[in-house]
N, C-alpha and C positions, 0 to 999 in steps of 0.2 A: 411914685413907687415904681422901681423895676422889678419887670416879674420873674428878671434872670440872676436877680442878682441875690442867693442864695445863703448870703451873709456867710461864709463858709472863705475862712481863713488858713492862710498856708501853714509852713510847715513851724513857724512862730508859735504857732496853737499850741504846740505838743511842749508837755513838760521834758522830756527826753528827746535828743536826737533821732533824726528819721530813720539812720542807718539801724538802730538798738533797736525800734519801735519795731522794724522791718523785720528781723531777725530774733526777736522776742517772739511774734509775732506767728511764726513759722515754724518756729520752736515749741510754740503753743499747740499749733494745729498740728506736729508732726508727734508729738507726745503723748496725746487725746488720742490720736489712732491704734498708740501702740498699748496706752490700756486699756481700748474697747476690744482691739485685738486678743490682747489675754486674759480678760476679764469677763469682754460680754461676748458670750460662745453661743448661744443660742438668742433666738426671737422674743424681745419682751416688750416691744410698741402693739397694743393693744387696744386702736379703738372705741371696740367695744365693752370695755373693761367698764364694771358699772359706777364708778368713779363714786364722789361724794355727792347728796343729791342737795340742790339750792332750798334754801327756805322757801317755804311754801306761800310765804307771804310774796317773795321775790317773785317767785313763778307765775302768780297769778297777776300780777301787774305785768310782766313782763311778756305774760300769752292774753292778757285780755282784749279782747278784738275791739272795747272802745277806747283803752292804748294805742290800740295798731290806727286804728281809722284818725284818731287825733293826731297824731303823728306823723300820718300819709297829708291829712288835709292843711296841714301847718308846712309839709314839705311844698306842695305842688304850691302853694300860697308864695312861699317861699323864691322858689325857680322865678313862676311869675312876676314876682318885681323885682330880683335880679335880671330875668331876660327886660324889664319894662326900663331899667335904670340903662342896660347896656345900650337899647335903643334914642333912649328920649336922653338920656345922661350923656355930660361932658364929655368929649370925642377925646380927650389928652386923657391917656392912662395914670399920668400923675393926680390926677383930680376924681376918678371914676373908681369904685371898689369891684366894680366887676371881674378886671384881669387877677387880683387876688382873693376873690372868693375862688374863682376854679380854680388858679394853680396852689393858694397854698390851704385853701381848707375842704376843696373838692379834693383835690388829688394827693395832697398831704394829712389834713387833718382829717379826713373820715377813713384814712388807711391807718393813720395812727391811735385811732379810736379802734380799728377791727382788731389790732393786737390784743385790746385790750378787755374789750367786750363781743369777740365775736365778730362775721361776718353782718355791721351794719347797717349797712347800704339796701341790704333786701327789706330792711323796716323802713330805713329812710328814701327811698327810691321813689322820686315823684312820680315816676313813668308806674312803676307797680301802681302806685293807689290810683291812677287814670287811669288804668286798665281794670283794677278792681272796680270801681264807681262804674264803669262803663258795663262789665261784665253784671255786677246788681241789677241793673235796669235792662238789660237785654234777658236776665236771669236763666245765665248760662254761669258754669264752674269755670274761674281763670286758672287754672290747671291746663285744661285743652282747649285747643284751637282748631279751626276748621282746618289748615293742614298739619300736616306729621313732619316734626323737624328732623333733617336727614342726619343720620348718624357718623354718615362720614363728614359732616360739617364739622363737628369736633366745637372744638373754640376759637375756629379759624375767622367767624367772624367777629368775635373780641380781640384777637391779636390785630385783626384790621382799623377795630377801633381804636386801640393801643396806641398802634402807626400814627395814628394819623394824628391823636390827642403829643403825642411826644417831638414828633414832627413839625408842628404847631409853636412849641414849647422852643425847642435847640433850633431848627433850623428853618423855619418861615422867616418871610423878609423881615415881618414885625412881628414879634412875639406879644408882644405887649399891646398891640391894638383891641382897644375895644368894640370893633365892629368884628374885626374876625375871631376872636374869643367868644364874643352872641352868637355867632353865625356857629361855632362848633359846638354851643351850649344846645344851642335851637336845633341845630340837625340832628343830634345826639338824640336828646328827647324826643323829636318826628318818629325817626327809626326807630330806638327801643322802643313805644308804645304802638307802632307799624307793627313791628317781630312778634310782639305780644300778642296782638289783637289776630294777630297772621298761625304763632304758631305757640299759645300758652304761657305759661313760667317758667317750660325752658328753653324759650327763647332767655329772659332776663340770667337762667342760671350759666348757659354754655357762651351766650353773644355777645351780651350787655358786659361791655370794657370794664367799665365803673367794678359791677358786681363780681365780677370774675375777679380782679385785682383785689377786693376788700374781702370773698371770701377766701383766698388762697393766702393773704393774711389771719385773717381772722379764724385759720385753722393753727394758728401759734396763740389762741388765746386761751385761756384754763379753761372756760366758759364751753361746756358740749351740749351735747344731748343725749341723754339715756336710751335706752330698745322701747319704753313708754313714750320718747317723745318729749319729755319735761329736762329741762337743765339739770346738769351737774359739773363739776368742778375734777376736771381729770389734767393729768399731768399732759402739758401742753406738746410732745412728743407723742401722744399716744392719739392727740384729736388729730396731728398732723398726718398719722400714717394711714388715718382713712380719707386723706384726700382724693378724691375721685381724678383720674387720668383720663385721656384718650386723645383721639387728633389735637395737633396745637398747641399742648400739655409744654411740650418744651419752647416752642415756640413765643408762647405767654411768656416764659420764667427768661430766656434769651433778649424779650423785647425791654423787658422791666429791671432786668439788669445789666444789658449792652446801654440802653438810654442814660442811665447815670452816672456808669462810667463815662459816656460821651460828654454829659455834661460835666464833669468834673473836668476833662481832659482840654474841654473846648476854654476853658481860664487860660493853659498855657497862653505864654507871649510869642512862641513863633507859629501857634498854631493861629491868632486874631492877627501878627502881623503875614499870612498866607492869606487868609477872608479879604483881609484888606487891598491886598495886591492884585485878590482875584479879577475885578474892576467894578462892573457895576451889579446891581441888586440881585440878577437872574444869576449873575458867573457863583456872586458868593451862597444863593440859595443851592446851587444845585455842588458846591463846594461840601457846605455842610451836609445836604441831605446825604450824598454819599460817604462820608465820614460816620454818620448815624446810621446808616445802613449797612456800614461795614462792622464798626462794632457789634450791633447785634447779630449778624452773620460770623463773626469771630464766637462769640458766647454759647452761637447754637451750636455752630460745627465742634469743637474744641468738646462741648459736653457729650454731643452724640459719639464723637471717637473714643471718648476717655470711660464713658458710661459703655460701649460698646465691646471693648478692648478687656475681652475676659477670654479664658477656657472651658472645659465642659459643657457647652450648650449648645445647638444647633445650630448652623446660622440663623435661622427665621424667628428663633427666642431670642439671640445677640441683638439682631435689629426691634424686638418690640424692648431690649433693658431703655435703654434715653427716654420710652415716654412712661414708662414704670416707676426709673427711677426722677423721671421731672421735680415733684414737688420737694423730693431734698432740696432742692435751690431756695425755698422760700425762705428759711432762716436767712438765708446769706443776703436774699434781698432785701429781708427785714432790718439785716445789720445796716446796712449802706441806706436803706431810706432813713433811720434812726442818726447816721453818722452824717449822712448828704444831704437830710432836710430840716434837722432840728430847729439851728438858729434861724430860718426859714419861716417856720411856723410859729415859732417861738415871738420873732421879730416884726418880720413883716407880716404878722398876722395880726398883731396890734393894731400896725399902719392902717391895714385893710380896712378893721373894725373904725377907726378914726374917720375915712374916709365918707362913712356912713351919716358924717354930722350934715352931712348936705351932696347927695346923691344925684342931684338933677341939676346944680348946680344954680340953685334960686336964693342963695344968703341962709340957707339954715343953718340951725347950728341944734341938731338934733337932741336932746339928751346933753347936752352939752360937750360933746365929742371934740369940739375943735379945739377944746381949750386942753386937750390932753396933749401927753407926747409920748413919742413910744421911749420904754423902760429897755434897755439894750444891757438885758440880764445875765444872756451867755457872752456877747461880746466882749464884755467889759472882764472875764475871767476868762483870758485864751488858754490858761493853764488847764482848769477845770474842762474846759470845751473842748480842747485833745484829748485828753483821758475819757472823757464819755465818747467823743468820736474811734476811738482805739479799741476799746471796750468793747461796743456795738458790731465795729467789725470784725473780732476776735470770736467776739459769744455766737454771732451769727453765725460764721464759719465752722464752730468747735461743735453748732449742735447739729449744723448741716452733716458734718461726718456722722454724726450719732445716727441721725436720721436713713443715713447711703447705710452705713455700716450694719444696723437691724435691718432694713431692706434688703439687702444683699445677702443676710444671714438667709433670708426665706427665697431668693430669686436664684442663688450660685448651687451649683452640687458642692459637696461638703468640703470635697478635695481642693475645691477652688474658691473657698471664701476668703481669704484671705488674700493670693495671688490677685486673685478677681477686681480685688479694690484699687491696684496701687498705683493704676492710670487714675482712678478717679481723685486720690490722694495727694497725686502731683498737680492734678487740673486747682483742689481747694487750697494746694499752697501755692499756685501759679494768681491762683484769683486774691489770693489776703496779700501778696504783694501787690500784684497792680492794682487793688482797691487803695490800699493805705496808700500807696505812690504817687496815687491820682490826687486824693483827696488832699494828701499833703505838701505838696512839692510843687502844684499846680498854681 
């Protein structure tokens, strides 16, 4: 299995021509603005709106703490023989399921579960339950920590993990080694259960990459929490708009979606024949890392100007709109992890699971795993696999504007809500092109 190879087909895929998809597409998100503009006139994303509350049978499983602890001790159980397989297991990534648990169900599949049930990763997080276990027997609250996390950290050290997991991915020498894939597992887990033990749970909610990425999805899932604390079901705009901001804010949503645009772009053919030319392993590493770095430097700057580029407000409130308005990007990330990773997950998630029939490489044949083959479900319909690729990034853009657009209703003086938007209206039709562009043409 290669861990880059994304099963993510050109512009073939698409039932319709790229140029129609493009312009469809922009016509979409340019027509969305202009009925929120005369339609939605004042602030209706709501938070704390008491939504509809989950059945009571759901809630108690769902909050029962010998759930939570089954869950935690099946997770860390879990890690441990994946970190046990990446060591003692087969050194060829073609033969080892390590490099595709983290990329495609670490960092795909439990983001695409957070769409769907929430912010995951804080149930499943093996570093949480080794921190809780730990905090039981010392019998101290995993809440607090002996020091005080500094407030201007922000999430700046989850965009560091970010870096370095995406890094790893597009632009290390070998993506695909399963010694360096352990090595980023293993240090990952040191750290966040270090930060933990260092400075509480928020450490895991502001630093920890994983959690940070799965809740700032997991704020697009219906799934909330009521002013009691127990789940309900609210319109998934309304759990978005209380996504918590502060340092880094933009920085997260720039790395998460500069990254996938990079990987999309890195297909082009004169872009792998440049790597090629570059010469040898360090010229082309340090070829892509700056390509990957530019990108996400493009995504930040571009948001903080276009997010910045209003009237009526002070300077010193013009410069806090980019990390206010941050979490509008989450839609749009969601659309391109949905459009950029599906057959991904979908595909080589199988593979992964297959490779499980003999992990260490001693003749098993686990469960009988080896005798399968992976089912090439979306491949095999590239018609069907544009139109949800098209969709994804269409619906994610259309709600991203809903999202800036009630934001903006509560951040602009009255004279300027509308003025206010239309750098940032140009930035989401500049991004649904070069999304679709990338994705397709690539």
């Amino acid at each position: 299995m290669t861990p880059l190879a994304h099963g993510l087909g050109g512009a073939a895929d698409l039932p319709i021509p790229l140029t129609y998809a493009l312009i469809g597409a922009a016509w979409a998100l340019t027509f969305s603005f202009a009925v929120l503009a005369f339609a939605w006139r004042e602030p209706r994303l709501d938070p704390r709106s008491p939504g509809v509350p989950v059945p009571a049978a759901v809630r108690a499983v769902a909050d029962s703490a010998i759930v939570r602890a089954a869950i935690g001790a099946g997770s860390v159980a879990a890690v441990a023989v994946v970190l046990a397989i990446g060591v003692f297991g087969p050194s060829d990534p073609a033969a080892n399921p390590v490099p595709g648990v983290v990329y495609v169900f670490l960092w795909v599949g439990v983001m695409a579960a957070s769409l769907l049930a929430g912010p995951v990763w804080k149930m499943l997080s093996p570093a949480r339950a080794i921190h809780r276990a730990g905090c039981r027997v010392l019998g101290r609250a995993p809440d607090a920590g002996p020091l005080r996390y500094p407030g201007s950290w922000g999430r700046w050290p989850a965009v560091a993990g970010l870096v370095t997991f995406v890094w790893l991915e597009l632009a290390s020498p070998e993506p695909g080694s399963v010694t360096a894939v352990t090595v980023w597992l293993g240090g990952y887990l040191i750290v966040t259960v270090a930060g933990l033990c260092a400075f509480g749970t928020e450490w895991a909610e502001q630093a920890d990459p994983l959690e940070v990425f799965s809740s700032l999805l997991g704020r697009l899932s219906p799934l909330g929490r009521g002013a009691d604390g127990a789940f309900v079901l609210r319109a998934p705009l309304a759990n978005l708009a209380g996504t918590p901001v502060g340092p880094g804010s933009v920085a997260v949503a720039a790395t998460l979606l500069g990254s996938t645009a990079f990987d999309s772009f890195s297909l082009f053919p004169w872009w792998r024949g440049l790597l090629a030319d570059a010469g040898g392993s360090l010229a082309r590493t340090a070829v892509s890392t700056t390509g990957l770095l530019a990108f996400i430097a493009i995504v930040g700057v571009s948001f903080r100007f276009a997010a910045a580029a209003t009237g009526g407000l002070p300077r010193a409130e013009r410069l806090r709109l980019p990390t206010r308005l941050s979490y509008t990007l989450t839609p749009i990330i969601a659309g391109y992890v949905i459009a950029h990773y599906l057959t991904f997950l979908v595909e080589k998630g199988q593979a992964t699971v297959i490779l499980f029939a003999d992990p260490f490489g001693a003749g098993w044949n686990v469960c009988g795993l080896a005798d399968r083959e992976v089912a090439y479900l979306l491949s095999a319909h590239p018609a069907l696999l544009g139109t949800i690729k098209v969709l994804a990034v269409v619906t994610g853009h259309v709600l991203g504007v809903a999202a800036a657009h009630d934001r903006c209703l509560r951040l602009l003086p009255r004279a300027h809500r509308l003025t206010g938007q239309l750098a940032l209206m140009l930035l989401m039709v500049g991004y649904t092109f070069t999304g679709l562009y990338l994705l397709f043409d690539a």
